[in-house]
C-alpha positions as CSV (number, residue, x, y, z in Angstrom):
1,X,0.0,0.0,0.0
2,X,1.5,3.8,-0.8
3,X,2.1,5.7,2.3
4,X,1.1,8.9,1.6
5,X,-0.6,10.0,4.6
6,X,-0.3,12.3,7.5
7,X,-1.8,12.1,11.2
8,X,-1.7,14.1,13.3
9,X,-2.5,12.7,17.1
10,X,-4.6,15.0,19.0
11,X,-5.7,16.8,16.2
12,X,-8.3,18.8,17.0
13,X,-6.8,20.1,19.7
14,X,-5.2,23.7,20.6
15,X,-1.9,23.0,18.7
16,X,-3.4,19.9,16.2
17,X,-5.9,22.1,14.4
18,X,-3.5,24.6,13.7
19,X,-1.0,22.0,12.0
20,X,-4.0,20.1,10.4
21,X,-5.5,23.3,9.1
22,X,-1.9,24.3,7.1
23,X,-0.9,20.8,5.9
24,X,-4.2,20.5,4.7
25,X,-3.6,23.2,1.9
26,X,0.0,21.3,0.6
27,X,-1.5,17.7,0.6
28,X,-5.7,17.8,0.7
29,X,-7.2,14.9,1.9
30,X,-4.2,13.5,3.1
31,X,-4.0,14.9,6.3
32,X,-5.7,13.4,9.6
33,X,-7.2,14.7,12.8
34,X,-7.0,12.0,14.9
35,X,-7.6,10.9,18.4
36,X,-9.1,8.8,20.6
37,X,-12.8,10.5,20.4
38,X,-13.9,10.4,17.2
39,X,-17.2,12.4,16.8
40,X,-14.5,15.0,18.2
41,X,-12.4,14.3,14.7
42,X,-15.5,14.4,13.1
43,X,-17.0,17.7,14.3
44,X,-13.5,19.5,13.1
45,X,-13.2,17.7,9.6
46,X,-16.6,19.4,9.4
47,X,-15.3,22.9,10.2
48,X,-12.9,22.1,7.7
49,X,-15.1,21.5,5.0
50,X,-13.3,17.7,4.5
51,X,-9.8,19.0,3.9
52,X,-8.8,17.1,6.9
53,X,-9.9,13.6,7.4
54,X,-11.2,12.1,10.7
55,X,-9.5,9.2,12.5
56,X,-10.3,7.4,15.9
57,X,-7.0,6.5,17.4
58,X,-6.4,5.6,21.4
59,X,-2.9,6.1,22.1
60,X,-3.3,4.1,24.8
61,X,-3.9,1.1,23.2
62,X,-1.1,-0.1,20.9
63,X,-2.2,0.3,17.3
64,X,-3.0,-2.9,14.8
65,X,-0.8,-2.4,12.0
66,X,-3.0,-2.2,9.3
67,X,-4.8,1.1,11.0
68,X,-1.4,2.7,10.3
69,X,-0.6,1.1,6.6
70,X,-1.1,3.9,4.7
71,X,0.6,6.2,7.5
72,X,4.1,7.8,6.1
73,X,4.3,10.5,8.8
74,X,3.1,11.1,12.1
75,X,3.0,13.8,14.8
76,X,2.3,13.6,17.9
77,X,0.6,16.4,20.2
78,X,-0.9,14.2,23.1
79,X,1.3,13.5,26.2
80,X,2.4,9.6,26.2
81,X,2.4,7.5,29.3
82,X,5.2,4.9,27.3
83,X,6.6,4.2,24.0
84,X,4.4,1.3,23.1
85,X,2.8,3.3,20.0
86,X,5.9,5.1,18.8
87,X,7.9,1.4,18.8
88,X,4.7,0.4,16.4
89,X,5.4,3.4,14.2
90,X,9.0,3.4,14.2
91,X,8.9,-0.4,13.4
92,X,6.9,0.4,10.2
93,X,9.4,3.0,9.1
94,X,6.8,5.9,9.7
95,X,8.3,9.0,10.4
96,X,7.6,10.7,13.5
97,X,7.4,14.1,14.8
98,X,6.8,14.7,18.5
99,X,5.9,17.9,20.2
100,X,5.9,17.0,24.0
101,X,7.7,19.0,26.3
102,X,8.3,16.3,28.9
103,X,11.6,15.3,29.0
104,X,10.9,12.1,31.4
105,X,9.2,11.0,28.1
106,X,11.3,12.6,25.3
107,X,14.0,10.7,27.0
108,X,12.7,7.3,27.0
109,X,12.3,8.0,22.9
110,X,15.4,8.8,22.5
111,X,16.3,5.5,23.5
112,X,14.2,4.0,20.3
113,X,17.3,5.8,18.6
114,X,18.4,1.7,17.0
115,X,15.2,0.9,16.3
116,X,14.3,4.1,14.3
117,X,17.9,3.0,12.6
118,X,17.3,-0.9,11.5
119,X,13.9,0.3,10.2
120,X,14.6,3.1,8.4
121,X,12.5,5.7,10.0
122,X,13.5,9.3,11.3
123,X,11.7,10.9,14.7
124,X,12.5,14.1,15.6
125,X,12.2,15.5,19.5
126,X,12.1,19.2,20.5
127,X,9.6,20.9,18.5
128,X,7.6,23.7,19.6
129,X,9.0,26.6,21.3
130,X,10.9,25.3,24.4
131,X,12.1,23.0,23.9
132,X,12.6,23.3,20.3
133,X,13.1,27.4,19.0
134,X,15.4,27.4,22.4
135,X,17.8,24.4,21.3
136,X,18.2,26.3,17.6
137,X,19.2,29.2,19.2
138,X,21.0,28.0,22.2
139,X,22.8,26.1,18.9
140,X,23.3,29.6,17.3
141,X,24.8,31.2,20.6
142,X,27.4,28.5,21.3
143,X,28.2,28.4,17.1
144,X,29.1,32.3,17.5
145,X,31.9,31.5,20.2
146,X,35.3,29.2,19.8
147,X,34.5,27.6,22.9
148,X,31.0,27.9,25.2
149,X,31.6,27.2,28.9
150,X,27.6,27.8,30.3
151,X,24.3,29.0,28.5
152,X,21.3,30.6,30.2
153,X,18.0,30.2,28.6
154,X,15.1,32.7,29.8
155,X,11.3,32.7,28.8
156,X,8.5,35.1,29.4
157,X,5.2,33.8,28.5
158,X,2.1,36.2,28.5
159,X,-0.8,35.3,30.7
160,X,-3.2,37.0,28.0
161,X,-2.2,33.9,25.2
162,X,-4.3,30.7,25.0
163,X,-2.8,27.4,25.8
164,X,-4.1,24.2,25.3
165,X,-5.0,22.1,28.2
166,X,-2.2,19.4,28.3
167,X,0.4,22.3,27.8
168,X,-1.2,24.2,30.9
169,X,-1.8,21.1,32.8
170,X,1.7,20.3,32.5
171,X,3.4,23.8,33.7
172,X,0.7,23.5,36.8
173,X,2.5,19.7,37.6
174,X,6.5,21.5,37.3
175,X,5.6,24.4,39.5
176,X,5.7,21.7,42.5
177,X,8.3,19.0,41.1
178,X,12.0,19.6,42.1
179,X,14.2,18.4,39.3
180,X,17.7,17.1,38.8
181,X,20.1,18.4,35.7
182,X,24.0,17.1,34.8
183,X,26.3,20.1,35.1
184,X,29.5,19.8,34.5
185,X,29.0,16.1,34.7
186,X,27.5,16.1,38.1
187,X,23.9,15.9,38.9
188,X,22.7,18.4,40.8
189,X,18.9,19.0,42.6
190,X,16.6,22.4,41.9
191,X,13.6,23.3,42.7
192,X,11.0,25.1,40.2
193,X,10.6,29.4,41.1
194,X,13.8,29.1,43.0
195,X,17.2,30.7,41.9
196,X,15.9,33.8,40.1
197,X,18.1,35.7,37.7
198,X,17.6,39.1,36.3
199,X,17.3,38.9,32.3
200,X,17.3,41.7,29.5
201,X,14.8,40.5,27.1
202,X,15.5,43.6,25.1
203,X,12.9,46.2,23.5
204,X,10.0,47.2,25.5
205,X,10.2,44.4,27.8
206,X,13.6,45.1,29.6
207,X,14.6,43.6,32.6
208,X,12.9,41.1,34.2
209,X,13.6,38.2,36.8
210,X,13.1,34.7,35.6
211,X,13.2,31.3,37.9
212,X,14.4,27.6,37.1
213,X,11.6,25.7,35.7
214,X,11.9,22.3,34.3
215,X,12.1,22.6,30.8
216,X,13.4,19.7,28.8
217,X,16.5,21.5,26.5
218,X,18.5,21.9,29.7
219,X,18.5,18.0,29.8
220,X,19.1,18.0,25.8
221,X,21.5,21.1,25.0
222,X,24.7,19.6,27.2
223,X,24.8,16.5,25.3
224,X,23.6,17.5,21.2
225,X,25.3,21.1,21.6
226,X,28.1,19.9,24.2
227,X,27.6,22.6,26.6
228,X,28.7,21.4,30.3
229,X,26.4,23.8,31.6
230,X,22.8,24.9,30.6
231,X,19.7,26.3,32.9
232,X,16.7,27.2,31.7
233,X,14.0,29.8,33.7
234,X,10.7,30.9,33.3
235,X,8.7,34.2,33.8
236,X,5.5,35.6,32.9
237,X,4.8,39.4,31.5
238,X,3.0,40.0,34.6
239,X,5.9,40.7,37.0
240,X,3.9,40.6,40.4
241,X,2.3,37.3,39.4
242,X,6.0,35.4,39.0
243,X,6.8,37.1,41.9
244,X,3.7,35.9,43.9
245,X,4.3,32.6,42.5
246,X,7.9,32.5,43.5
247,X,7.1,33.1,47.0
248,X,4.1,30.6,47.1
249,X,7.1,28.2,46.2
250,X,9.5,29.5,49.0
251,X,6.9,28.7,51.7
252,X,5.7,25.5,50.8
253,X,2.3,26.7,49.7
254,X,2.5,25.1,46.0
255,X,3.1,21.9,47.2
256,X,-0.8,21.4,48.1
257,X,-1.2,21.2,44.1
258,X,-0.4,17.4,44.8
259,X,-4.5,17.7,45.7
260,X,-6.4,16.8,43.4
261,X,-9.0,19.2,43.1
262,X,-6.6,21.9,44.4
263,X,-4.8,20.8,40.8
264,X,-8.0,21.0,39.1
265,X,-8.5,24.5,40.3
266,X,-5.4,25.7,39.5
267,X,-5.7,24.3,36.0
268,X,-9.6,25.8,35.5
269,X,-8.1,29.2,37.0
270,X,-4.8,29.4,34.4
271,X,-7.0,28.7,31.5
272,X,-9.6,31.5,32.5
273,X,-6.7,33.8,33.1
274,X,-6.2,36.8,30.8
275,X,-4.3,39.0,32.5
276,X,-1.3,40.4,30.2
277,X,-0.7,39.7,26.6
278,X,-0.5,36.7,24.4
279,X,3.1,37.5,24.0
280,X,6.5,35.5,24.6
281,X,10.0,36.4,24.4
282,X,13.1,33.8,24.6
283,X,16.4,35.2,25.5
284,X,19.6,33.0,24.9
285,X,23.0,34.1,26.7
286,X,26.0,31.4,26.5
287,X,29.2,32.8,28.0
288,X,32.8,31.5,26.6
289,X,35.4,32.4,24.8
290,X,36.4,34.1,21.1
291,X,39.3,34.5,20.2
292,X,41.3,34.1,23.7
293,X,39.3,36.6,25.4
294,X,36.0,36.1,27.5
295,X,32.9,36.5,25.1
296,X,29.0,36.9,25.7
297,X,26.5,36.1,22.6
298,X,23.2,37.3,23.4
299,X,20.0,35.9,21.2
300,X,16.9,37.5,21.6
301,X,13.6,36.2,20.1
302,X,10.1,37.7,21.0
303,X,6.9,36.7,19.1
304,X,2.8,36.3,19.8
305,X,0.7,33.0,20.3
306,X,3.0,30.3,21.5
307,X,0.8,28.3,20.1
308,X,0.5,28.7,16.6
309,X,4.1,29.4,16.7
310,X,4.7,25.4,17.9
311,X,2.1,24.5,15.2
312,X,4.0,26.2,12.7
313,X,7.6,24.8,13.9
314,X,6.0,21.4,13.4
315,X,3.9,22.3,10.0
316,X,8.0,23.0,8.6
317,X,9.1,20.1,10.0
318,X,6.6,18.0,8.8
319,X,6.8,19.4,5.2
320,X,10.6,18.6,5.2
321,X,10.4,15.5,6.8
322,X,7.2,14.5,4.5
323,X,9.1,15.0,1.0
324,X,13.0,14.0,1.9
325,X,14.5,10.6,3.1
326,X,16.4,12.0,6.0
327,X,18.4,10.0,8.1
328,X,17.2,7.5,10.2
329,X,17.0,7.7,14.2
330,X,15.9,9.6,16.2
331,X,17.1,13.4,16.8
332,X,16.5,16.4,18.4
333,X,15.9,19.6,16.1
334,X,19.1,20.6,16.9
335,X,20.9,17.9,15.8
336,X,19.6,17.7,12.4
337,X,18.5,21.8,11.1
338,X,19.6,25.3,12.2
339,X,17.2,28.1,13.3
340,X,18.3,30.2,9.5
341,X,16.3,27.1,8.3
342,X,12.9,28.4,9.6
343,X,13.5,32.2,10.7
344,X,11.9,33.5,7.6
345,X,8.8,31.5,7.5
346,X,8.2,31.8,11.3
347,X,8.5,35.6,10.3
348,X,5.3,35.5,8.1
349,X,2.8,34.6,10.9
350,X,4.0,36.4,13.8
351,X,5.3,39.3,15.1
352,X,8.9,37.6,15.2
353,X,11.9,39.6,15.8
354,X,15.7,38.0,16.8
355,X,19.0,39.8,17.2
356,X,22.8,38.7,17.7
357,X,25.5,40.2,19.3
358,X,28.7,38.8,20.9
359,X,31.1,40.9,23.1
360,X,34.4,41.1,23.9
């Protein structure tokens, strides 16, 4: 059978429509809302006039092969419990494009690596904004130096932009969870809204102070980049809330979001919330050395709708991905494109700006 068609898993969702919607117009009637709720898949093929096909697929249920025979790439926007349904893919030679930002998960993947290889299939990890836009330009930072001894990775996100539930769900789980990350080759223990650090995100925004926070390319960037030492923090544009938030950490008040309906709450409240704008903004600083003397390359990076801007990531991906043989495995963005590679066309549906400079 030809495999000539693309799925995308949790398609109707926030970020699926909005990569269903665009592939939709390259290859009609080969793209695929899918998901485990069907009448769901249905309702938005509807909206979309047919362009995009329904498709009932449980992710929690490994797949029966011949559901995916006509499958030639897959992305995935759900958050998996285990690998079960990428091994199914991956043994067919589907390609496979995965925009979780877990990196208990993305790590278990990554481990598929020889399997992806014997079967000729390519995955690629990191796609969305972080990770994903911060590993290309974490890439570009450390490129600008001769040698990059530590990178700092800071991102505002405006409380006024819409976020999907799984995406808000899972910030509301990592304000709680301490973390681990390998710097220089040790292991080391933080905790999330701890260990603030002030951060000039440039323009209008200035200053502002951002706090650890668990995002996967800190666990990525010191081994695809070779950094010894990366942290990544997190802000919003409304400076009293982070604040607030930060201190709720300090005393122990966030830990009662291990309650369940305490959880809940806090997930019904962030998805009411529209406080600020729907802005973000990604600062990049590594620190090393360029020619013998003690360098600083700053990347700045400041957009609207984090959402549509992961969509988008993926929709570029997925066209290259769709019409080359790339190599099999399975990589991280990084490893395999550079941020020149999609600057333009993220420049065409966003207020996108970035800037470059390194100093002596």
């Amino acid at each position: 059978m030809l495999r000539d068609q693309i799925v995308v898993i949790g398609g109707y969702g926030h970020v699926g429509q909005g990569i269903c919607q665009v592939l939709a117009k390259s290859y009609p009637g080969k793209v695929y809302a899918a998901g485990k709720t069907l009448s769901r898949a249905d309702a938005f093929s509807q909206a979309t006039d047919g362009r995009v096909q329904p498709m009932q697929i449980d992710i929690r249920e490994v797949p029966d092969e011949q559901l995916l025979a006509g499958v030639k790439l897959v992305i995935m926007c759900l958050d998996q419990q285990n690998t079960a349904f990428v091994e199914v893919c991956l043994k067919q030679g589907i390609r496979y494009i995965d925009v979780s930002a877990d990196y208990r998960f993305l790590s278990q993947v990554e481990r598929l690596h020889p399997l992806a290889a014997a079967n000729g299939a390519t995955a690629i990890l990191s796609v969305g904004l972080a990770p994903g836009l911060t590993n290309l330009l974490s890439l570009q930072a450390a490129r600008l130096l001769d040698k990059t001894d530590n990178i700092n990775i800071s991102l505002m996100l405006g409380l006024g932009d819409s976020h999907g539930k799984a995406a808000i769900e899972w910030t509301i789980d990592n304000l709680r969870r301490d973390f681990h990350t390998i710097t220089q080759g040790k292991s080391l223990p933080h905790s999330s809204l701890t260990d603030g650090r002030k951060t000039d995100f440039g323009g209008n925004l200035g200053r502002r102070t951002a706090y650890r926070f668990n995002f996967a390319d800190q666990h990525i960037l010191p081994r695809t980049v070779q950094v010894p030492d990366v942290s990544t923090r997190l802000c919003f544009d409304h400076t009293f809330l982070t604040w607030f938030m930060s201190v709720l950490k300090r005393i122990g008040i966030l830990n009662m979001l291990n309650v369940g309906w305490i959880r809940n709450g806090a997930v019904s409240l962030f998805s009411a919330m529209k406080l600020g704008n729907p802005l973000f903004a990604l600062k990049i600083d590594a620190y090393g050395e360029l020619k013998g003397l003690p360098a600083h390359a700053e990347c700045f990076l400041q957009g609207t709708e984090e959402a549509a801007i992961t969509a988008r990531v993926a929709v570029l991906l997925a066209r290259k991905l769709y019409a080359v043989e790339m190599e099999p495995g399975v990589f991280h963005i990084e490893q395999l494109f550079r941020y020149e590679s999609f600057e333009q066309d993220l420049a065409d549906i966003a207020d996108m700006s970035s800037q470059v400079t390194v100093r002596t």
